[in-house]
C-alpha positions, -999 to +999 in steps of 0.1 A: +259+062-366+247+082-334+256+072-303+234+063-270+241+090-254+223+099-218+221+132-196+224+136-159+218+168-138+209+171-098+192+198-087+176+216-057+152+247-066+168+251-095+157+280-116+173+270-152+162+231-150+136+241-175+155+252-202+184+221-191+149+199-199+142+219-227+177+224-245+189+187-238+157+169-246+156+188-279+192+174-284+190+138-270+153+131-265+135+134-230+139+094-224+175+103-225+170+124-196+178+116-158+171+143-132+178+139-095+165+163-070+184+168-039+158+167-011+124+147-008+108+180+001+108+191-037+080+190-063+087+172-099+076+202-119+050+192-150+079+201-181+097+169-163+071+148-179+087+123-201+122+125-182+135+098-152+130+118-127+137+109-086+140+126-053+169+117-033+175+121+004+191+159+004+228+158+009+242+171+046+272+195+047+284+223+033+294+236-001+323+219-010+314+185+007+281+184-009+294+194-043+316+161-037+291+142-026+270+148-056+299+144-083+300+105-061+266+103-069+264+115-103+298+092-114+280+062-097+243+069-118+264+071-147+283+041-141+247+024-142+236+039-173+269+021-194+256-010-175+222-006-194+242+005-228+249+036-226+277+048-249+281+082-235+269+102-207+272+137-201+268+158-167+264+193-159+250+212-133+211+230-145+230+261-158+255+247-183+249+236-221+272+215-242+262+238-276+280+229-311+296+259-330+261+266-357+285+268-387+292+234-383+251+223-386+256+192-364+236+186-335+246+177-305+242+136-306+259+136-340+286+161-330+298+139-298+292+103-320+319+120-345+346+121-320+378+102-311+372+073-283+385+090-256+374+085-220+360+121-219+355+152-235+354+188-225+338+220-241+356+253-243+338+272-214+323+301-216+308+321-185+280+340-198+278+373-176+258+403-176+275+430-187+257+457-163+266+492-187+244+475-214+226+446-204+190+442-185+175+421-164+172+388-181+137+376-191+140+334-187+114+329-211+131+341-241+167+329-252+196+337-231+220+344-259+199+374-276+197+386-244+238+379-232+265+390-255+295+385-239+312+353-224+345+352-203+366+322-214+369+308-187+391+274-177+369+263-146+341+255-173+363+237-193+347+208-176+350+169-188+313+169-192+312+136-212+330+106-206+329+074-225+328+051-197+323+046-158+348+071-145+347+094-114+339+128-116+358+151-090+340+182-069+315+198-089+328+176-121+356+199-127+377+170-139+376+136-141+398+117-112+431+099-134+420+109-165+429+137-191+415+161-209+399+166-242+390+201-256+368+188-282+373+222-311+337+235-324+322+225-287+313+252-263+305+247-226+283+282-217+272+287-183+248+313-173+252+311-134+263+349-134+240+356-164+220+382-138+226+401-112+192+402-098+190+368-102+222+359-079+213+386-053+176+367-046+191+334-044+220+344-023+192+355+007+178+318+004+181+306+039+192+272+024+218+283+003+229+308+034+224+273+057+251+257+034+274+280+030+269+295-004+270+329+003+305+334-004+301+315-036+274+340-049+295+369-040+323+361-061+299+354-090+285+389-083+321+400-080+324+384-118+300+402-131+315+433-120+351+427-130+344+413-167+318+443-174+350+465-173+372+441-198+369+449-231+353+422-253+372+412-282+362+395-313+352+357-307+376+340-339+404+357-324+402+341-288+382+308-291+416+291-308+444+304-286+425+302-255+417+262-266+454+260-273+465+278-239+445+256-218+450+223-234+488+230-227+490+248-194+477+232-163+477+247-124+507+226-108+480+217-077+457+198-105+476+186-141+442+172-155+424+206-152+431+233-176+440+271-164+445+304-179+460+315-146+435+338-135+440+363-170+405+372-180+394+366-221+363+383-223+349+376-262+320+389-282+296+358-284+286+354-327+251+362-336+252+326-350+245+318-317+217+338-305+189+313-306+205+282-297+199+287-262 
């Protein structure tokens, strides 16, 4: 029997909200939706229609203390969704996708009801970056993943993006404050904030994103890109396992509920299987 299950995202300017909208509302069903825009100066755009959308007041500060602020704010709307009945909720930023291995033909909403009752659960991440010898400029219209064929294995997307019940999320919902972790197997966390470098280069110049100190953020994604489109990719079966094993087991001494691969980079050859799920 499926599960309520419920989606949160906050956003300002967000390029990727519509295919968040898109992907998610396919999965859970638009009413399942909640998106919160940071700043009453924003516009709801039309593909929100059938979502619970709101403009909030836009958080002061910079990077790290808004990105704190908002995982407050996102544990707290979460924490009123299990009031109404919610079973589950799940929150990630406008770039990332909770996506079910396709050999195992589940969707999402049946895939999470199937698992163990634990107060969260985590997808293997996978940082989708463009792999500049090969890859073009990405068209947003079409799907990412038969345009992107490489993802970097990466622990800091191994995020607890679902929990269970009204917990706390820490900065950027990295991990969940006095909880565990669960690396659910067949589930895959992809982000696509490096997935072009055009892309980061334009938003990098906003004056906002300048204003509050993202600039050095963006450069290390564009440094990313760089550094993983000289690892060689290596085939997905072979990696996907151990690196689940290695991070389930190893954890950075500064953060035990967090996973880490200690800065070693997995770079893996993303299945065709998945070319049109996102």
């Amino acid at each position: 029997m499926s599960k309520k299950i419920k989606a949160i995202t906050m956003v300002r300017n967000d390029r990727f909200l519509e295919k968040w909208v898109t992907y998610y509302g396919a999965q859970l069903g638009k009413d399942n939706l909640y998106v919160y825009f940071d700043g009453e100066d924003q516009e709801i755009p039309a593909f929100c229609e059938g979502v619970h959308t709101q403009l909030e007041p836009k958080m002061k500060g910079d990077v790290v203390s808004t990105e704190r602020q908002r995982s407050r704010f996102i544990s707290a709307k979460a924490a009123e969704l299990f009031a109404e009945g919610a079973d589950m909720v799940i929150a990630t930023d406008a770039d990332e996708f909770l996506i079910v291995d396709p050999d195992l033909n589940m969707g999402l909403a049946q895939f999470l009801s199937s698992l163990p009752p634990y107060s969260c659960h985590s997808g293997l991440g996978v940082d989708v970056l463009q792999h500049l010898p090969t890859e073009q400029k990405i068209d947003f219209s079409k799907p990412f993943l038969s345009q992107r064929f490489r993802g970097w294995l990466y622990s800091r997307y191994t995020k607890p993006s679902v929990i269970t019940r009204p917990l706390t999320w820490g900065g950027g919902c990295h991990r969940v404050k006095g909880q565990n972790f669960h690396i659910a197997k067949g589930l895959y966390l992809f982000h696509f904030g490096g997935v072009d470098l055009e892309h980061l280069r334009e938003i990098s110049a906003e004056p906002s994103r300048i204003e509050g100190g993202w600039t050095r953020h963006q450069l290390k994604r564009q440094r990313a890109i760089e550094k993983v489109s000289s690892v060689k990719a290596r085939p997905w079966e072979s990696l996907v396992g151990p690196m689940r094993a290695m991070q389930t087991l190893c954890r950075p001494l500064f953060a035990l509920n967090k996973p880490t691969t200690f800065g070693l980079k997995f770079v893996a050859e993303i299945p065709e299987r998945f070319r049109n799920t996102i």
